[in-house]
Rosetta silent file (secondary structure, phi, psi, omega in degrees, C-alpha in Angstrom):
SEQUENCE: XXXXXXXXXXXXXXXXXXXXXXXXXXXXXXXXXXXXXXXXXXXXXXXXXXXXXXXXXXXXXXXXXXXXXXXXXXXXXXXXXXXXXXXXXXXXXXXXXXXXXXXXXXXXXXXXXXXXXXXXXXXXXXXXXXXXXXXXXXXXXXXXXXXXXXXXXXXXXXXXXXXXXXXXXXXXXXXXXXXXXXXXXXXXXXXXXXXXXXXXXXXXXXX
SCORE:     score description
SCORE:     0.000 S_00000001
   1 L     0.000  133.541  170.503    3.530   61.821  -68.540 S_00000001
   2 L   -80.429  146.380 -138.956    5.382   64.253  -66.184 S_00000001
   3 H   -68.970  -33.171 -162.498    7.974   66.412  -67.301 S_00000001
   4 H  -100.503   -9.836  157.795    9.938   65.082  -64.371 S_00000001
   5 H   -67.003  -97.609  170.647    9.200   61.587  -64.871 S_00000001
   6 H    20.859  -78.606  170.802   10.859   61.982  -68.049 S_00000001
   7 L   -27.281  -49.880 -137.889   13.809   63.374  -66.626 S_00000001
   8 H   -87.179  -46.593  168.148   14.237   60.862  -64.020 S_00000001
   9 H   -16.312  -63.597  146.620   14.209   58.375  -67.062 S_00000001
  10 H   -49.509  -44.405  166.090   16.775   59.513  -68.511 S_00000001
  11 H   -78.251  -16.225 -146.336   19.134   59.828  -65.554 S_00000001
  12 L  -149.387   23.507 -167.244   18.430   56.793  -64.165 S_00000001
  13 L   -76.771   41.337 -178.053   17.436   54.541  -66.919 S_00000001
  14 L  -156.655   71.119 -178.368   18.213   50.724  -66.063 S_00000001
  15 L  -114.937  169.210 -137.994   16.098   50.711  -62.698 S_00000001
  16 L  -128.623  148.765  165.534   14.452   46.923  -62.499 S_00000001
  17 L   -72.489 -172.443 -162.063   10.943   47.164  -62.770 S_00000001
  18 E  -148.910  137.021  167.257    8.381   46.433  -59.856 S_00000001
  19 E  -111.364  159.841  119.144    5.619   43.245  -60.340 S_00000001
  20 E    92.690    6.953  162.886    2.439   42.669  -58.013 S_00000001
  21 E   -92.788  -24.648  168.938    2.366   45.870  -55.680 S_00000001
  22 E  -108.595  165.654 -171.557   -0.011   47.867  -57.519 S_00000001
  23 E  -152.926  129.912  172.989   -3.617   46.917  -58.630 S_00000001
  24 E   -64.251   67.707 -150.975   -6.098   48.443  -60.679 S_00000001
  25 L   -77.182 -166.416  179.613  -10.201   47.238  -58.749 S_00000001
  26 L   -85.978    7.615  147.819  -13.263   47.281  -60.143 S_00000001
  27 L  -109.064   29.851 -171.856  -14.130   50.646  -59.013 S_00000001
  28 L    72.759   12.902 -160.360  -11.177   52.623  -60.203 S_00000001
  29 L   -80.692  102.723  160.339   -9.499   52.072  -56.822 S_00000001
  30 E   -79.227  145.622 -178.605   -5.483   52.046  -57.142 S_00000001
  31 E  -121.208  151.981  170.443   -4.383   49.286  -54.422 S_00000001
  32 E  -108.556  123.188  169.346   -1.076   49.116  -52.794 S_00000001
  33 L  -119.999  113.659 -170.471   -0.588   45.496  -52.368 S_00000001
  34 L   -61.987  178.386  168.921    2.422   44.097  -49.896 S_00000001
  35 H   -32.586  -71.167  166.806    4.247   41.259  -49.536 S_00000001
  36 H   -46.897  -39.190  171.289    1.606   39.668  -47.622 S_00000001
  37 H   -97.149   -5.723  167.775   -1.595   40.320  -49.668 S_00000001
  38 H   -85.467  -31.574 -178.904    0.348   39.398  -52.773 S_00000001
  39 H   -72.972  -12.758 -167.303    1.270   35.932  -50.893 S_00000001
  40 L  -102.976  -18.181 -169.856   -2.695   35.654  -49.798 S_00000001
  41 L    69.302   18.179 -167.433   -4.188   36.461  -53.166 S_00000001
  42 L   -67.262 -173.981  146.522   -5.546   39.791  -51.056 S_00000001
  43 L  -111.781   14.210  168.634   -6.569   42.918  -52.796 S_00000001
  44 L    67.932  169.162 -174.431   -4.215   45.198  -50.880 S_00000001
  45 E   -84.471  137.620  169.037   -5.415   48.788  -49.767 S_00000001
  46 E   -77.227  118.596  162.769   -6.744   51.371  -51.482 S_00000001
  47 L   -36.991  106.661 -167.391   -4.711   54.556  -51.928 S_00000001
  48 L  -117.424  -18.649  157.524   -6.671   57.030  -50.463 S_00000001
  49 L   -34.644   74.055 -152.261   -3.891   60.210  -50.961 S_00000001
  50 L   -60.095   -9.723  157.907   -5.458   62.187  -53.585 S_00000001
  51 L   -62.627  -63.507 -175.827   -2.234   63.551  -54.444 S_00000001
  52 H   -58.200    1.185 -171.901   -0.624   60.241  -55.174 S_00000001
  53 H  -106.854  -11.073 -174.381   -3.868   58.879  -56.857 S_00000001
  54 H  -119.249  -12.394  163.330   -3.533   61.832  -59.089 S_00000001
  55 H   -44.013  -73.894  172.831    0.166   61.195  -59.616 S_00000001
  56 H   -45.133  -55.966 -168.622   -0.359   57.681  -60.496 S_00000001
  57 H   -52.489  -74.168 -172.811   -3.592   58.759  -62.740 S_00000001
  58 H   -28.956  -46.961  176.888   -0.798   61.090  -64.736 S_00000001
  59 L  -119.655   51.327 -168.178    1.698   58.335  -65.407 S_00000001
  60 E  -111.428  121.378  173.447   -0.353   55.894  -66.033 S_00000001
  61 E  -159.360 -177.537 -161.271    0.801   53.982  -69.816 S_00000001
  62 E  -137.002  127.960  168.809    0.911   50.917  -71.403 S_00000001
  63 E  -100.235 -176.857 -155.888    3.989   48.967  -73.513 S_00000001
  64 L   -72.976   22.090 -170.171    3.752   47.644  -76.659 S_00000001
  65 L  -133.104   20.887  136.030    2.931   43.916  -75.416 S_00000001
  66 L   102.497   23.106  166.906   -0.236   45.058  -73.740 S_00000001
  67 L   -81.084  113.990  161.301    1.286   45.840  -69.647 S_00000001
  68 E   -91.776  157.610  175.685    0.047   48.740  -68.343 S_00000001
  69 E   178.240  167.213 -161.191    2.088   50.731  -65.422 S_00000001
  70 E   -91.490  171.096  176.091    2.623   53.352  -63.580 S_00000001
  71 E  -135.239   96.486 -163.312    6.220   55.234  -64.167 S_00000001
  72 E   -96.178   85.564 -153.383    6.811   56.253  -60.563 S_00000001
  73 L    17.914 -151.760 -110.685   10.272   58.440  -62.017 S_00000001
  74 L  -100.674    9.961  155.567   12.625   56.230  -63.616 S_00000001
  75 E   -78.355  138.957  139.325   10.622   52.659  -61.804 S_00000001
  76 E   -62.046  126.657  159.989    7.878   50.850  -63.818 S_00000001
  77 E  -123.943  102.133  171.930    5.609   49.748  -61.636 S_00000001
  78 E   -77.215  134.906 -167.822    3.430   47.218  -63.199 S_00000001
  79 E  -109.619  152.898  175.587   -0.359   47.131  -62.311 S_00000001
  80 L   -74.043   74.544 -162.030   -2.277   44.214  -61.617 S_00000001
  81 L   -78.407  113.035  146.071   -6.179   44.490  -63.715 S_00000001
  82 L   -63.727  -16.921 -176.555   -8.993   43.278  -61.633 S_00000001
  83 L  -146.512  -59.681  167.927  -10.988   43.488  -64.899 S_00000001
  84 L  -148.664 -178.329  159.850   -9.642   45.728  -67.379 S_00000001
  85 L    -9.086  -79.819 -170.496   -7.508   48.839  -68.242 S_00000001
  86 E  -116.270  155.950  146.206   -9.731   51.616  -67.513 S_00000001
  87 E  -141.414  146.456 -148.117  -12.860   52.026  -65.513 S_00000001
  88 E  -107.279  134.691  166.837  -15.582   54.433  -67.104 S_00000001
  89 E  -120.930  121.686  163.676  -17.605   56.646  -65.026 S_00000001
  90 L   -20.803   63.731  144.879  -20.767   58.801  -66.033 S_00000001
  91 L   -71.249  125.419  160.000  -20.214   62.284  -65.231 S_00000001
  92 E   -10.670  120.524  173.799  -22.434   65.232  -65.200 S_00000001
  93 L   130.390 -170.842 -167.512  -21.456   67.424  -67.924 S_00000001
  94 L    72.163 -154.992 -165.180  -20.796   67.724  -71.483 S_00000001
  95 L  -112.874  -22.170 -152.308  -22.443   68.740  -74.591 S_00000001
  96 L  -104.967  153.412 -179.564  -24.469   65.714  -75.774 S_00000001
  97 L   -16.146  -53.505 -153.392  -27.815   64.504  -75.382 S_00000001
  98 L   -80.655  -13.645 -174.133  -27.634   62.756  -72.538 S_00000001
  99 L    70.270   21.841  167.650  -26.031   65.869  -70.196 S_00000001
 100 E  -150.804  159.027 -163.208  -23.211   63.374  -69.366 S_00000001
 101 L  -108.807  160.482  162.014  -19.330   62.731  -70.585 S_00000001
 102 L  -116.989  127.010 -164.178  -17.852   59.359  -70.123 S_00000001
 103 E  -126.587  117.032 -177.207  -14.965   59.506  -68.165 S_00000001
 104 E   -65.318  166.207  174.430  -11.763   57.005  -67.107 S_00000001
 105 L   -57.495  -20.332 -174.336  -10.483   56.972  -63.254 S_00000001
 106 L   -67.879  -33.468 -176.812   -7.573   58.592  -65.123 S_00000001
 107 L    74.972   48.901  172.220   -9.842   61.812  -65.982 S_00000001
 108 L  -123.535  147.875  172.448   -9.511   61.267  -69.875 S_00000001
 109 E   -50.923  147.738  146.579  -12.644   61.252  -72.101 S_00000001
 110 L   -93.679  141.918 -177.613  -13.872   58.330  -73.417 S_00000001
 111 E  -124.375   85.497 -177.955  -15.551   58.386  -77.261 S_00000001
 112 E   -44.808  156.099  167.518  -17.592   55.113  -76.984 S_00000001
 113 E  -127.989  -16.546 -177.820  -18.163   53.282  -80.218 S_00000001
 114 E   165.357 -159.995 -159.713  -20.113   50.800  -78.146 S_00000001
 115 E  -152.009  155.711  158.457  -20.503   48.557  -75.206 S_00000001
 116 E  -122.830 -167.215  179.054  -20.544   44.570  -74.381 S_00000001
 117 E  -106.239  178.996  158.921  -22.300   42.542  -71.360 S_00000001
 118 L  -109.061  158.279  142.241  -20.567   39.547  -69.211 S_00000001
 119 L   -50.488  -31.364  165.937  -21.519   36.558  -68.107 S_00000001
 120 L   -80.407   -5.590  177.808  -21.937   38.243  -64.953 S_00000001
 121 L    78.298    4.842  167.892  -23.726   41.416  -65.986 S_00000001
 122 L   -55.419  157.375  176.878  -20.392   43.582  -66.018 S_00000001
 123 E  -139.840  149.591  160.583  -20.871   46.383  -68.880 S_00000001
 124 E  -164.537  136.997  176.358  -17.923   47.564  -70.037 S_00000001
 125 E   -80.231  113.527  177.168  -17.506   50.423  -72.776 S_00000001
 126 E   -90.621  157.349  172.452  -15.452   50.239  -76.101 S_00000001
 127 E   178.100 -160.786  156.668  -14.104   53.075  -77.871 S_00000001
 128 E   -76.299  122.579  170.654  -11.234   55.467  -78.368 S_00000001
 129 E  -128.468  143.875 -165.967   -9.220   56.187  -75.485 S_00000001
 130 E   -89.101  147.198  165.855   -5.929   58.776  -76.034 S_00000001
 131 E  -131.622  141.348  174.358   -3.074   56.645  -74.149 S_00000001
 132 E   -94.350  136.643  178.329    0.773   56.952  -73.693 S_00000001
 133 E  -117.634  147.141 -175.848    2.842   54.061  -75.341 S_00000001
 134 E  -121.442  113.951  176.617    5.749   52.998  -74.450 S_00000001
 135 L   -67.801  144.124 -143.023    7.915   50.756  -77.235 S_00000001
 136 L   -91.166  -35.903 -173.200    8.737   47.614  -75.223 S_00000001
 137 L  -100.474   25.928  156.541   12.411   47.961  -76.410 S_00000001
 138 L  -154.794  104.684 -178.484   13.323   51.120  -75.771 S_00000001
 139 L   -72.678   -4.515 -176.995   11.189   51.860  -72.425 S_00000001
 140 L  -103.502   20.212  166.364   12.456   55.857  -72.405 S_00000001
 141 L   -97.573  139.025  160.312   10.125   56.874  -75.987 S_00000001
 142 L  -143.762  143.941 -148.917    6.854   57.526  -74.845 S_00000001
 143 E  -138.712  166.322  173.664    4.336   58.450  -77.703 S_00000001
 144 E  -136.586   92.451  157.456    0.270   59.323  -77.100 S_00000001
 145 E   -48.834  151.054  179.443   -2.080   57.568  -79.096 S_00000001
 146 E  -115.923   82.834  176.921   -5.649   57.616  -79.830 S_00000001
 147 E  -117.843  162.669 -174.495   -6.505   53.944  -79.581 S_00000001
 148 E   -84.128  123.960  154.858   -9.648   51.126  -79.231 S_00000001
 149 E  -143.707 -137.483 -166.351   -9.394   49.884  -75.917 S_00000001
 150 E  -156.018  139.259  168.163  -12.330   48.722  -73.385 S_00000001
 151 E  -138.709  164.158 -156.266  -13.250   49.969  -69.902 S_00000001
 152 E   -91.299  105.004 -175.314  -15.355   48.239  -67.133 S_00000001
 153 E   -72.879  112.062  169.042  -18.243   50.468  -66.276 S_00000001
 154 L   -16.808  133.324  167.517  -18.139   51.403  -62.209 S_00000001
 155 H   -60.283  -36.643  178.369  -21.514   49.277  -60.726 S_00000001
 156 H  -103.431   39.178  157.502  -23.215   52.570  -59.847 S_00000001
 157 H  -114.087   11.301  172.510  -23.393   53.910  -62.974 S_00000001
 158 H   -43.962  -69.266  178.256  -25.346   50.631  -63.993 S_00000001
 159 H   -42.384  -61.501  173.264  -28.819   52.053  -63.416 S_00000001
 160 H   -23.486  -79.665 -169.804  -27.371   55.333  -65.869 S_00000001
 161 H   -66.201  -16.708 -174.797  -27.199   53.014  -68.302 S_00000001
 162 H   -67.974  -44.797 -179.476  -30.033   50.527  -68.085 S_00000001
 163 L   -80.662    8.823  148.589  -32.331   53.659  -68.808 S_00000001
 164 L   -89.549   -3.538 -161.269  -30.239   54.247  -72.126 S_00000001
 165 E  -130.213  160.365  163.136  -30.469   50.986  -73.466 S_00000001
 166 E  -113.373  138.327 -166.666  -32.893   48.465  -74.957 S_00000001
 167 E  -146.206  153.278  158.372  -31.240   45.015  -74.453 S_00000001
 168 E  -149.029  151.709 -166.308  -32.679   41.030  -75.133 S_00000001
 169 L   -87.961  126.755 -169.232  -31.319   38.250  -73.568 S_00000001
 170 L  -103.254   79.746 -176.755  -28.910   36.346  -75.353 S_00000001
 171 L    91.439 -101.711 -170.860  -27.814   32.903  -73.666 S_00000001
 172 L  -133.686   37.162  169.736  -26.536   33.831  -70.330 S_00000001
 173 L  -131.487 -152.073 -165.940  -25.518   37.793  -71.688 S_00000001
 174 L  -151.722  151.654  164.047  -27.384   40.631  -73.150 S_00000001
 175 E  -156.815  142.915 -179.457  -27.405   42.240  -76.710 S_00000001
 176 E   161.681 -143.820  167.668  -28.998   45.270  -77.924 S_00000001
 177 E  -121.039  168.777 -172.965  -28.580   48.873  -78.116 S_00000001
 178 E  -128.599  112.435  149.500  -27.341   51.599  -76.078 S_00000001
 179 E   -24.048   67.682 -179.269  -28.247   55.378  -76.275 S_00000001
 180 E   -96.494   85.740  175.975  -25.520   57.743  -76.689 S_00000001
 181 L    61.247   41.177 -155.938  -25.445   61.538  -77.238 S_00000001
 182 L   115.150  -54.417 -153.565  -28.034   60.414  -80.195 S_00000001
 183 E  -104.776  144.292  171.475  -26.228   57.507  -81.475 S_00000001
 184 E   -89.569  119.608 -179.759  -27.638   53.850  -81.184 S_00000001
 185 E  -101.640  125.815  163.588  -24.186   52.151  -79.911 S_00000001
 186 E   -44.448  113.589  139.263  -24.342   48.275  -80.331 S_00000001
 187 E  -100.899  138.667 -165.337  -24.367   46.199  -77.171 S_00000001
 188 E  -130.229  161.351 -177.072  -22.955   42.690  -78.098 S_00000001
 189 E   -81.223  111.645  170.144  -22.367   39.517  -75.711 S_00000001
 190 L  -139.236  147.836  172.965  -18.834   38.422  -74.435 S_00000001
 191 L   -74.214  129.530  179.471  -17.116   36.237  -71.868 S_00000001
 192 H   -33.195  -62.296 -173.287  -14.861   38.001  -69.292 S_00000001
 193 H   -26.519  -45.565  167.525  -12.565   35.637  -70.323 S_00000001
 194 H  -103.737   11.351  170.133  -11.624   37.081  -73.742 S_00000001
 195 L   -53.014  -32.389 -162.746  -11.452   40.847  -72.952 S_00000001
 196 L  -114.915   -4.414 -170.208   -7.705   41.001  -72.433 S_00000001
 197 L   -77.011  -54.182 -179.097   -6.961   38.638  -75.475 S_00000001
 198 L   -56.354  -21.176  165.761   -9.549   41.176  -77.969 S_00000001
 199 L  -136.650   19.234  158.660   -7.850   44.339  -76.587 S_00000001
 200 L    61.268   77.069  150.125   -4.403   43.424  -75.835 S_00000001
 201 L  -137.553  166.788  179.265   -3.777   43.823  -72.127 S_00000001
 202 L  -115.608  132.929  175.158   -2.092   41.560  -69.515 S_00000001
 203 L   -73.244  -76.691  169.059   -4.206   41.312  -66.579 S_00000001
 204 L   -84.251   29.044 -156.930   -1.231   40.007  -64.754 S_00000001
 205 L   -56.983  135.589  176.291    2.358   40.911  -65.571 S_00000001
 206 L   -91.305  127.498  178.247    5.223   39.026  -64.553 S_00000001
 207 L   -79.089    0.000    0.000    8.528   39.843  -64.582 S_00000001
């Protein structure tokens, strides 16, 4: 969180939060969504300002009833998850076997513990991710944990992974293992559906 966020917190602390203008896709895409694409069900525009995409990335948290937002100085701005939380990308680098780090749109490591399928063939990676918490009743403590949460792996790092893994098909999912820096990582079978109940996020918050 910036120093100057902080600040603004503090000077300004009883500013009404903001629902339904920002959105999280399914490529790591912050969306600004108006009036109009929130009344349409759109998915609003993608932020293409890499300063403000690196703002946003910065002050990016979560409170303690599973909302993530952005803390644009002393507004919340609650985001809108097309899928989940985070979304994990492959990058080049690191130390481990594989020559690649797992990384959120956020730029924070990921430490996998292990991964599941969709109904739909979505992968999405569990582990430790460090996060800033916010205590829901007193929104100016912010504290940064090292917690299990789940992120949606970007579609072109699919292929990345398909050649790490051995998988068999289980119903209308996948289970099997995945290849990590060494380590056999579990893949196990789940429905979209219960991903926000099993890691405590709101997809949609409402004020």
């Amino acid at each position: 969180m910036d120093e100057q966020v902080l600040r603004s917190l503090i000077k300004w602390p009883n500013v009404p939060h903001c629902f339904g203008w920002l959105a999280l896709d399914r490529r790591g895409q912050w969306r600004m969504r108006d009036e109009y694409a929130q009344a349409n069900q759109l998915p609003g525009n993608a932020i293409q300002h890499v300063a403000l995409n690196e703002f946003i990335s910065r002050n990016y948290a979560h409170d303690s009833l599973g909302r993530y937002f952005f803390q644009n100085g002393p507004q919340r701005v609650f985001v809108t998850l097309d899928a989940s939380p985070w979304i994990a990308r492959m990058i080049p680098g690191g130390d481990g076997a594989n020559g690649l780090q797992l990384m959120t749109q956020c730029g924070i490591p990921i430490h996998p513990q292990g991964a599941l399928s969709d109904e739909k063939g979505s992968i999405y990676i569990t582990g430790l991710f460090t996060q800033s918490l916010s205590d829901h009743a007193n929104s100016n403590v912010y504290t940064q944990t090292e917690s299990l949460s789940v992120a949606l792996l970007h579609d072109h790092d699919l292929d990345l992974f398909s050649d790490q893994s051995r998988v068999e098909e289980d119903a209308c999912s996948f289970r099997g293992s995945w290849q990590w820096n060494g380590k056999d990582l579990p893949i196990e079978p789940i429905h979209s559906s219960e991903l926000a109940k099993r890691f405590h996020f709101i997809k949609a918050p409402v004020n």
